[in-house]
N, CA, C and O of each residue as an XYZ file, in Angstrom:
248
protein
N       0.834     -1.188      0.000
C       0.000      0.000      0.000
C       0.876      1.249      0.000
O       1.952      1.234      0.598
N       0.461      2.292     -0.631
C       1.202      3.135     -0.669
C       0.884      4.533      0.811
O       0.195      4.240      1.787
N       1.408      5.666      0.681
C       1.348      6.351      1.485
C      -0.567      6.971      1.284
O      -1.344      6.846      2.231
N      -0.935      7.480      0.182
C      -1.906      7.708     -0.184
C      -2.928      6.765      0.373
O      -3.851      7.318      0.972
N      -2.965      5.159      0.286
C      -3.964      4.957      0.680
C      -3.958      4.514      2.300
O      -4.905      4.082      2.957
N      -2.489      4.780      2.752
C      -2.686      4.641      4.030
C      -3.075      5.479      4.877
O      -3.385      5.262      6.049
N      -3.067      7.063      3.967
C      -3.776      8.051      4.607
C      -5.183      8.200      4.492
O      -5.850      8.590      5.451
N      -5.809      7.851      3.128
C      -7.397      7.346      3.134
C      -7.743      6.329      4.244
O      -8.675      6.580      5.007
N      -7.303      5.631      4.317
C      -7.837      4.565      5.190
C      -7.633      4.966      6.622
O      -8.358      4.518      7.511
N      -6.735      5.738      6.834
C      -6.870      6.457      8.541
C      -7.627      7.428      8.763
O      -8.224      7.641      9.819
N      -7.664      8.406      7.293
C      -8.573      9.363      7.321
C     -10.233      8.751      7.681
O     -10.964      9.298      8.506
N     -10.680      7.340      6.762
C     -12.165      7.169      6.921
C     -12.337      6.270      8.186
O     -13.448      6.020      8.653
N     -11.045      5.749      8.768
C     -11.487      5.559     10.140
C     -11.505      6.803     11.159
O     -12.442      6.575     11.925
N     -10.893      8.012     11.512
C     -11.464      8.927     11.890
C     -12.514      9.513     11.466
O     -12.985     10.163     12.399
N     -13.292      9.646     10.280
C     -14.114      9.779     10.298
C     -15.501      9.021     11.190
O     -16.479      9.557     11.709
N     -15.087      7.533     11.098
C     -15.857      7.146     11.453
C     -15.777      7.237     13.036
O     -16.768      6.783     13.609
N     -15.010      7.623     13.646
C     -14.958      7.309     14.980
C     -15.771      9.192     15.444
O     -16.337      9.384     16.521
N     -15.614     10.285     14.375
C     -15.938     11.162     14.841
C     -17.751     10.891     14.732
O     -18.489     11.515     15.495
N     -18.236     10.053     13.861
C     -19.508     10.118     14.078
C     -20.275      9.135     15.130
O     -21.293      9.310     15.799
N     -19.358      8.002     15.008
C     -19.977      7.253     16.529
C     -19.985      8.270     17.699
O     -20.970      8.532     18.390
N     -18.510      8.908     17.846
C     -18.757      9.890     19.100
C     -19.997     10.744     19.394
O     -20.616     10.758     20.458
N     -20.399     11.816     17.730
C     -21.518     12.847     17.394
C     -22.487     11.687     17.613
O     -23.089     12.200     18.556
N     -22.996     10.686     17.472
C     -24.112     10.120     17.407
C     -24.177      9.505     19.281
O     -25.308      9.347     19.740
N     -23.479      9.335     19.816
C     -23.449      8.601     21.134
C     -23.381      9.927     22.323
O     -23.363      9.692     23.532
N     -23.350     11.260     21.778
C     -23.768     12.107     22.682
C     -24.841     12.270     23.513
O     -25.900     11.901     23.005
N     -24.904     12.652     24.495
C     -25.561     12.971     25.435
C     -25.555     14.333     26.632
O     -24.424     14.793     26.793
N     -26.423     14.866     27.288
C     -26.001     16.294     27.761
C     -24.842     15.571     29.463
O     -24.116     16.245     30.194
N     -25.058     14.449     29.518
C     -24.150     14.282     30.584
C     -22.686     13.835     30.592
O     -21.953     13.420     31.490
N     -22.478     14.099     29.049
C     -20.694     13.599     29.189
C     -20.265     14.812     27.771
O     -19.176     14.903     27.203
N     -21.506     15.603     27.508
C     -20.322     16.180     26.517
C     -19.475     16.741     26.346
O     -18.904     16.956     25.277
N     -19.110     17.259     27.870
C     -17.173     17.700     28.135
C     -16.716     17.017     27.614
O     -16.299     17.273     26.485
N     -16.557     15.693     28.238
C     -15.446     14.571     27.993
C     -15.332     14.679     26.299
O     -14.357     15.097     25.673
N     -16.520     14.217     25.786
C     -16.574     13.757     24.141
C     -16.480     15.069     23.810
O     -15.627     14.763     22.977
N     -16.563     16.266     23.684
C     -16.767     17.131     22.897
C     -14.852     17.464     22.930
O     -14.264     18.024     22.005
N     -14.248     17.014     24.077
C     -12.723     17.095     23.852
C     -12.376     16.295     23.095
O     -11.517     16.704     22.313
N     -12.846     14.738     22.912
C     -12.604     13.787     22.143
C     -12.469     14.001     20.817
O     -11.558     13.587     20.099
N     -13.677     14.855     20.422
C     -13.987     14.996     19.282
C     -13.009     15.944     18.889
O     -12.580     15.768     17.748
N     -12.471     17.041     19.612
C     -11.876     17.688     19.052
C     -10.155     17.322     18.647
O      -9.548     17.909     17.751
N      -9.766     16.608     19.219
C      -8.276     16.034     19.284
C      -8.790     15.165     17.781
O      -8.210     15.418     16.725
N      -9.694     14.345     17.824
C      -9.759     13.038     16.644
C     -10.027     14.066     15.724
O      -9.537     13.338     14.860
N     -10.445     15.399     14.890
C     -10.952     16.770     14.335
C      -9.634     17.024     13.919
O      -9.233     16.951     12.758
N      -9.080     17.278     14.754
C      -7.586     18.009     14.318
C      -6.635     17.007     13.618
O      -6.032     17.256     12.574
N      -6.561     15.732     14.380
C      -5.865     14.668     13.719
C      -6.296     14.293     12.417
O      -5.263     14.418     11.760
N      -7.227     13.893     11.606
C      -8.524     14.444     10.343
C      -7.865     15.320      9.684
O      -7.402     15.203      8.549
N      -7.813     16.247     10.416
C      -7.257     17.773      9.556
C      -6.061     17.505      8.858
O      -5.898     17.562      7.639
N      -4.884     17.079     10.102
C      -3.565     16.394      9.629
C      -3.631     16.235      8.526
O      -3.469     16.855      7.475
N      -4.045     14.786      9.067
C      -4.099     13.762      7.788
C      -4.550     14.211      6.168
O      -3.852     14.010      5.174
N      -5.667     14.755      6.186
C      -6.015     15.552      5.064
C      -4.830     16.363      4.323
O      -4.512     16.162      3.151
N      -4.192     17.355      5.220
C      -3.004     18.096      5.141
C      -1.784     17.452      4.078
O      -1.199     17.982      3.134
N      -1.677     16.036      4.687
C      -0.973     15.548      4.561
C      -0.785     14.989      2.933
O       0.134     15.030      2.115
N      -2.230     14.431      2.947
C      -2.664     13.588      1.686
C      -2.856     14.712      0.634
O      -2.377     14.431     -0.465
N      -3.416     15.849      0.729
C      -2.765     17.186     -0.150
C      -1.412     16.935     -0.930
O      -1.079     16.665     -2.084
N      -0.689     17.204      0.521
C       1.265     17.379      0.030
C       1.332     16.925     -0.854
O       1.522     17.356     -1.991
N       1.081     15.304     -0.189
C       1.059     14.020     -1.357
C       0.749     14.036     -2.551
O       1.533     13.878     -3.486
N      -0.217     14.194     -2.610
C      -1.175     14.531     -4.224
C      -0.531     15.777     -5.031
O      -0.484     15.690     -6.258
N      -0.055     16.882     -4.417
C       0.729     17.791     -5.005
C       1.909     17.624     -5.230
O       2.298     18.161     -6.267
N       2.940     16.864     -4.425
C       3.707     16.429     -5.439
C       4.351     15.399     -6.251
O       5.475     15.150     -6.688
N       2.850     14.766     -6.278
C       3.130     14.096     -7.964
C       2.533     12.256     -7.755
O       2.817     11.294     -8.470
N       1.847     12.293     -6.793
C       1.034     11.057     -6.133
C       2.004     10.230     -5.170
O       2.579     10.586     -4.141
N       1.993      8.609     -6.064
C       2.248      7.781     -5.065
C       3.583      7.511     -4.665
O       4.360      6.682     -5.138
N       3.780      8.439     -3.590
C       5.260      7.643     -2.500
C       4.507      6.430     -1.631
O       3.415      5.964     -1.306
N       5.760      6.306     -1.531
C       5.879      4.474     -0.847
C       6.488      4.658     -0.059
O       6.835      3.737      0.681
């Protein structure tokens, strides 16, 4: 696998973990999760960031 799809594939598991979190809310823990969410948000962002670079210069590193 290359770098590209190892960043898709981390990217759509944060995704998915940001919507179990959004969907498993409740008004009695959303400190906790709403920090959760934001650390797994930023890491997302990264990654995205990242897979940009990638794609800009010139696709697949290994």
């Amino acid at each position: 696998m290359s770098d590209i799809d190892l960043l898709r594939e981390e990217i759509a598991e944060l995704d998915a973990q940001i919507f179990r979190l959004k969907s498993s809310m409740n008004k009695s823990d959303n400190g906790v999760k709403l920090k959760k969410l934001a650390v797994i948000s930023r890491l997302r962002d990264r990654c995205n960031r990242s897979l940009s670079r990638l794609h800009e210069r010139g696709g697949e590193a290994i």
